[in-house]
C-alpha angles and dihedrals in degrees: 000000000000123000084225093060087042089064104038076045092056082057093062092053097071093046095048117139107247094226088064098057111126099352121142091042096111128033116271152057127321121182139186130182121220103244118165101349083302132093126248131194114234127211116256096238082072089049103133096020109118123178113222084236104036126087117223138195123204126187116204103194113185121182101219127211093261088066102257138113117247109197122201115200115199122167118203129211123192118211104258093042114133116253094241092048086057098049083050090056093043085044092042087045083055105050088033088060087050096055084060103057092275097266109123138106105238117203126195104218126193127192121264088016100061124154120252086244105063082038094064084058087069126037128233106000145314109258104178119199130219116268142057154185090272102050097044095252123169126213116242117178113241100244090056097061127086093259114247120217105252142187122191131178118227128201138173137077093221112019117011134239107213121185131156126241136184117301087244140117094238093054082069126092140179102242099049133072113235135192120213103196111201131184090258099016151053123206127187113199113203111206106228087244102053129099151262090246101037086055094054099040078057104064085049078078094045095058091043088058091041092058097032100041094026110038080232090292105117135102108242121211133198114214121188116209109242094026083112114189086325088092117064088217103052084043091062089040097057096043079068089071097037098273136308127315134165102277114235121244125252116278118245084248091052096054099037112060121219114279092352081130095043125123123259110261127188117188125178123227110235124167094334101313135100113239118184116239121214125229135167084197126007105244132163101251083069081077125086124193092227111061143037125267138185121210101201100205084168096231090048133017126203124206103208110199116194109228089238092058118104132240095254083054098058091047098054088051094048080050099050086049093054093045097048086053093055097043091053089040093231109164092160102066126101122222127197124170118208130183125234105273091019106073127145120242093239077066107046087046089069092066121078086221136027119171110242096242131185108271119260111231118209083214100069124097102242098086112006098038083053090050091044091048083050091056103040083062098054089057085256124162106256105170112131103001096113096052104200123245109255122249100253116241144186101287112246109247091209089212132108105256088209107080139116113269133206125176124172127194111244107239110183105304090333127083134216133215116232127207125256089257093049103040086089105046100080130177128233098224091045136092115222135187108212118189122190119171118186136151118283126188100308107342145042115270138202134197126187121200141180114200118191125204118228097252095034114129125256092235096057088048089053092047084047094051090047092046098043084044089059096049088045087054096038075060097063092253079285091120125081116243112223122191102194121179121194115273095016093068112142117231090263093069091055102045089049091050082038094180106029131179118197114191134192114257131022143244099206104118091239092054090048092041081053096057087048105050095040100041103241132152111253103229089170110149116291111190082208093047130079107278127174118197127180113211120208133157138116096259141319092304087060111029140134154188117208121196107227139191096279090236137105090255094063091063123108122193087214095065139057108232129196118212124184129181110186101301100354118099132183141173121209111205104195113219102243087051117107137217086278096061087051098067095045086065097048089055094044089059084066101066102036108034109006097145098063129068111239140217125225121224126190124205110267097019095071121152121230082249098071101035077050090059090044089054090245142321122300140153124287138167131278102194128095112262095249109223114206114279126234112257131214101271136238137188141230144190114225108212106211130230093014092056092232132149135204123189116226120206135227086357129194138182100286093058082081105092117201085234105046142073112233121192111202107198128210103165106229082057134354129212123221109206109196114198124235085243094062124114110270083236097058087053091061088055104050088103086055087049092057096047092053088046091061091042085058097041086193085188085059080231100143094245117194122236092236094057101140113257129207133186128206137188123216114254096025096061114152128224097254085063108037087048079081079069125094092206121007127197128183102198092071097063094052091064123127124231144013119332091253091045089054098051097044094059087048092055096040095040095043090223139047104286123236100272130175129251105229103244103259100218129204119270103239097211115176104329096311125086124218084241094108122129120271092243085067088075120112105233107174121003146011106222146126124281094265102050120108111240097057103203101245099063130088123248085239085058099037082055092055106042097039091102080063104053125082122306115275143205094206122047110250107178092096101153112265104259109251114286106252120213103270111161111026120177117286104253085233117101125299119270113206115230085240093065093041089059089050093050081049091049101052099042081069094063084072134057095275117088120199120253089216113081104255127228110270095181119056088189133149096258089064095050088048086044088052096040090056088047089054087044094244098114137100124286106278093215094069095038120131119180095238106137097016125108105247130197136171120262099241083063096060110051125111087238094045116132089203103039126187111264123238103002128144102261102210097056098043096150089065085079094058117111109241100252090053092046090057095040089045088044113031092224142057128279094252093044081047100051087042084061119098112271083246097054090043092055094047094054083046087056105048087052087043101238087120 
């Protein structure tokens, strides 16, 4: 930001409104009302209560993932607001958005013509009432008041639109959704042209009068539009405008909005005129840092405003645009004001070309550190206005680490199922299918995935796509579809692999058909050969081992490498790695080279022998290889066939309609849901969808054309999808019927209706179900019989009984690296374990048997088990074991060779006397059930009860 902006900023200081003092520090909404030329904060109990004379400004502040604040400005003006309340809201938005940094997007909103934007603010809709300061009015509430027979219009699939029209027959149409509120009773007409999802956002509003008008006391009716007298309700409905008679279309004015065909303008704002500019194509050159500009779209206008541009600047442009709209008399038009640098992408799309720039952060010192200096000297409240940027972390899979994996080698258009020892040992030049299936909240779960290698062939990616497609559609479309490409792999690839090994070359008979036929030299992994791997990860739940270039230029001093040449074997340990990273290498030893001994070599201290191997010393790198980050998401409608898109903001649960595709992007990956309502077809094409989605890249974010893409079916979401919601509930999901049926039954039911979980079946794969036992899963490593770390185990047990193993060359008993936090508890409601075994236990009346072992003893010890988890047991402290079944631990055990009979076998440590559970544990029954399930279950493996 321009010295010349700082100091016509520090003029604004002074002047600062003191209602606006320290606002934007913390997310959420801030508004003020215009009264008296002067703005006043309103409580938030009167938060989406407009007055039709009144001006109002909202702040939408967000803290992002990158650790700063985006603020959104929108100033709102009711019908019957005066003009110069209006300016001073336009004037107030302005110096408001200064005060901030001058940052943020600023909308001019006017009543019955708001942006979808402002509207999300405020489910389901905006419904002002008569009235203002201005006019004396006083404030009655609405229940207090003699009800008034009312009919509104709603539109909208995805926010609504609500206005009222005049209580008469000829206000009606066929192709909109209208809402005739009595004094008993509620009716929603459906135009016969209006959509499923019109038709559901609508009720929202009905919902919303019903509880704000009614008290929720009111009787609420369905008319269909064309049902005539047959049906006793539309009969009724239709007695309230004198009887029934043939509705008029819509007039050309009504379905064609104001200047939606009008040419692009720009005008440039100079000494206080506006002076037309002249283009043959718009391009972003046209734009100078220092002025004002507005870009006339017709249907929306943007004010542009250059960084070096002052304050007084900004103010006399916000003021031209208000004044040209007047003058036009244009209320339809939308307005929206951006900063240089911080444009929106709806702006830089009308432009044929816009430079792809570094992105401004709002967290960097040039402009809101400024601000914030500005304040701090004026005896302002600072605190919080520079939010610091969060310590980055390993990123949360959100999926249980204990599952059953498959994984099968992609031949031709054929695929190949590997053994439990290979199925982690991948090649670069080769396609897999990897299917894990694990328990997720309150239900198995199942994700498919293909994975290509960098120099894997594009007919064996096409055969993996099509085979993975037909096992996602023999389940029923109820597993997730993952497209996963080498080095862009998300955190949930790696912590079901859990110890992974990814070699050069490839064994797959297209890869090798391809070096024939094109000559070239086979460099696919020789255990005898040199080899040079490079081992990262976050502990023994997330660790590889990446086969690298065997030369100097390959090392990191980041990262700990193994490098082996026949029977010589070393370890590199760089000198910015940590203990961690030590014991990942040594891990990783086991499954490429257990049988040598090796020989550690720490960065400075090499022997001729390794830089030999290398082929001599040379420069490398010394930082961390960044992955792409999440972003904060965003989602976004598909409009089928036309292949458009439309964001929604501050988006929920119910955004996701039955009969839509939705893409939720996140930037390092994006997910495709796909409703239950959708054409089978276009569920067959959620995977295209994606891949069109990237092509276009709508957020102008340069994203790759390997971004991993998942898609997801409604009713079967997993957790790493529904954590983008702020609430989550999965009932919801496993709904029946269309989004306005469903709603429907939940109004007029006045709570969500019974409703069936559709039966989840086994996946028949080669001969062999995913019905194995749990114990079958592979936990640690993938290695041969005799190494010494036998997957299975955990690293706590592998580190206790290492003295006992076979005899080795190389010290393995490095302490296990810290459990991190893999699988925490969904932010949707809570779903007793009761409810979760009955869910269990119905899925088995159809064709799909659970992965999980299921319970084969109901017994008391598991309800009292289950009555400690949920906190409603006894204290733990005065617990004896009288009346509860008792067995040694030695017998229960997973490795026992007497195990207890007829136990449930997935709460084995119920059966523990009191004094063992606290000896095995460390802690008491009722610390050990308050813990998180995946805690829980870690503590269960390394005792092996588990």
């Amino acid at each position: 930001m321009g010295s010349s902006e700082t100091s016509n900023m520090s003029v604004s200081m002074k002047d600062l409104d003191p209602a606006f003092r320290g606002v934007g520090q913390k997310d959420g909404l801030e508004i003020w009302r215009i009264e008296n030329f002067k703005p006043v904060s309103m409580p938030t109990s009167s938060y989406g209560k407009f007055y039709m004379g009144d001006s109002y400004i909202i702040l939408k502040t967000t803290a992002l993932k990158n650790g700063s604040f985006r603020h959104d400005l929108h100033y709102w003006l009711g019908k019957d607001t005066s003009q110069d309340e209006a300016g001073t809201a336009a004037i107030l938005t302005v110096e408001l958005d200064a005060s901030l940094g001058g940052r943020a997007v600023q909308y001019r909103e006017v009543q019955g013509n708001e942006t979808e934007k402002l509207l999300t603010y405020f489910r389901p809709c905006i419904m002002p009432q008569p009235g203002g300061v201005a006019s004396g009015f006083n404030h009655v509430e609405v229940n207090e008041q003699e009800h008034v027979t009312r009919l509104y219009v709603c539109r909208g699939k995805y926010v609504v639109h609500v206005k009222e029209v005049p209580f008469a027959r000829s206000s009606l149409n066929h192709d909109d959704i209208f809402i005739l509120d009595t004094n008993s009773k509620i009716f929603q007409f459906n135009g016969s042209n209006s959509c499923i999802q019109e038709r559901a956002k609508a009720l929202e509003v009905v919902q919303y009068i019903k509880d704000t008008f009614h008290e929720g006391k009111c009787e609420v009716a369905a008319v269909e539009d064309g049902k005539l007298m047959a049906d006793a309700e539309a009969g009724e409905f239709w007695a309230l405008f004198g009887g029934f008679a043939p509705l008029p279309r819509k007039t050309a004015s009504e379905e064609t909005g104001e200047d939606t065909e009008a040419a692009v303008k720009l005008l440039c704002f100079n000494q206080g005129n506006l002076e037309p500019i002249g283009f043959e194509s718009l391009m972003h050159e046209l734009l100078e840092t220092n002025k004002c500009y507005l870009l006339d779209c017709g249907a929306e206008m943007y004010v542009w405003m250059g960084r070096s541009t002052s304050l007084q600047q900004r103010k006399g442009a916000s003021e031209a645009a208000e004044k040209l709209l007047v003058d036009d008399s244009r209320t339809k038009s939308h307005v929206m004001k951006v900063i240089e640098g911080y444009e929106t992408i709806m702006f830089k799309s009308k432009f044929n070309e816009w430079p792809a720039t570094p992105e401004l952060k709002l967290s960097s010192e040039d402009g809101r550190g400024k601000v914030a200096a500005l304040l701090k000297s004026q005896g302002l409240d600072v605190k919080g206005l520079m939010k610091s940027a969060p310590v980055k972390e390993e990123p949360e899979p959100y999926i249980d680490c204990t599952g059953h994996l498959q994984v099968w080698r992609v031949n031709g258009n054929k695929k190949t199922l590997l053994s439990s020892t290979e199925q982690s040992k991948i090649y670069t030049g080769d396609c897999y299918i990897f299917q894990y299936t694990y328990t997720g909240d309150d239900k198995e779960e199942c994700l498919i995935g293909t994975w290509f290698g960098k120099k894997s062939i594009e007919e064996e990616r096409a055969s993996a796509i099509s085979l993975a497609s037909k096992m996602v559609q023999a389940a029923k479309f109820q597993a997730t579809m993952a497209r996963l490409y080498e080095g862009k792999e998300p955190i949930q690839f790696f912590v079901t692999f859990q110890s992974l090994q990814v070699f050069k070359g490839g064994l797959s008979s297209g890869y090798k058909n391809f070096i024939a036929e094109s000559g070239l030299n086979d460099d696919s992994y020789s255990e005898a050969g040199l080899a040079l791997f490079r081992v990262q990860g976050s502990g023994s739940e997330n660790m590889q081992a990446i086969q690298v270039d065997a030369v100097a230029s390959s090392l990191n001093s980041s990262y700990c490498y193994i490098l082996h040449d026949g029977n010589s074997v070393f370890t590199w340990i760089g000198n910015n790695t940590t203990s961690l990273d030590h014991d990942l290498v040594e891990r990783q030893l086991d499954a490429i080279k257990s049988d040598l001994p090796s020989r550690s070599q720490k960065e400075g201290r090499e022997t001729d022998k390794f830089w030999e191997l290398l082929g001599g010393k040379s420069k490398y790198s010394n930082k961390k290889i960044e992955r792409e980050q999440e972003s904060d998401p965003h989602l976004f409608s598909c409009i089928l066939p036309k292949e458009q898109v439309k964001e929604i903001h501050h988006f929920n649960q119910d955004d996701l309609m039955a009969e839509d595709v939705f893409v939720l992007d996140c930037h390092s990956y994006i997910f495709v849901w796909v409703g239950q309502e959708v054409d089978a077809k276009v569920k067959t094409q959620a995977m295209d969808i994606g891949e069109k989605f990237l092509v276009r890249d709508f957020l102008m974010e340069n994203l790759s054309r390997e971004t991993t893409i998942f898609t997801v079916s409604e009713g079967s979401e997993p957790q790493f999808f529904t954590r983008f919601f702020t609430s989550w509930d999965p009932a919801k999901s496993m709904m029946h019927g269309s989004s306005y049926q469903r709603r429907l039954a939940v109004l007029k039911g006045g709570a969500a209706p019974l409703h069936d979980k559709p039966k989840r079946r086994t996946l028949a794969v080669s001969g062999r179900t995913l019905g194995q036992d749990k114990s079958q899963r592979s936990r640690s490593m993938s290695t041969s019989p005799e190494c010494h770390r036998l997957r299975g185990r955990s690293p706590a047990f592998a580190a206790l009984t290492s003295s006992f193993e076979k005899p080795s060359t190389r010290n393995l008993s490095t302490p296990p690296p810290a459990v991190k936090k893999l699988f925490p508890k969904s932010a949707g409601p809570d779903t007793t374990k009761q409810s979760a075994i009955s869910d269990l236990t119905s899925s088995l009346e159809g064709p799909l048997k659970s992965t999980i072992p299921k319970s084969v003893k109901a017994g008391a010890e598991a309800e009292k088990a289950i009555q400690e988890e949920d906190g409603t047991g006894g204290d733990d402290e005065a617990e004896d074991d009288e009346g509860r079944t008792v067995y040694p631990y030695e017998r229960l055990v997973t490795t026992s060779e007497d195990p207890a009979p007829d136990i449930d076998l997935t709460k084995r440590e119920i059966y523990l006397s009191t004094a063992d559970f606290r000896e095995k544990f460390g802690m008491t029954r009722a610390a050990f059930y308050k813990l998180p399930k995946w805690k829980q279950n870690k503590l269960k493996t390394a005792l092996q009860l588990f």
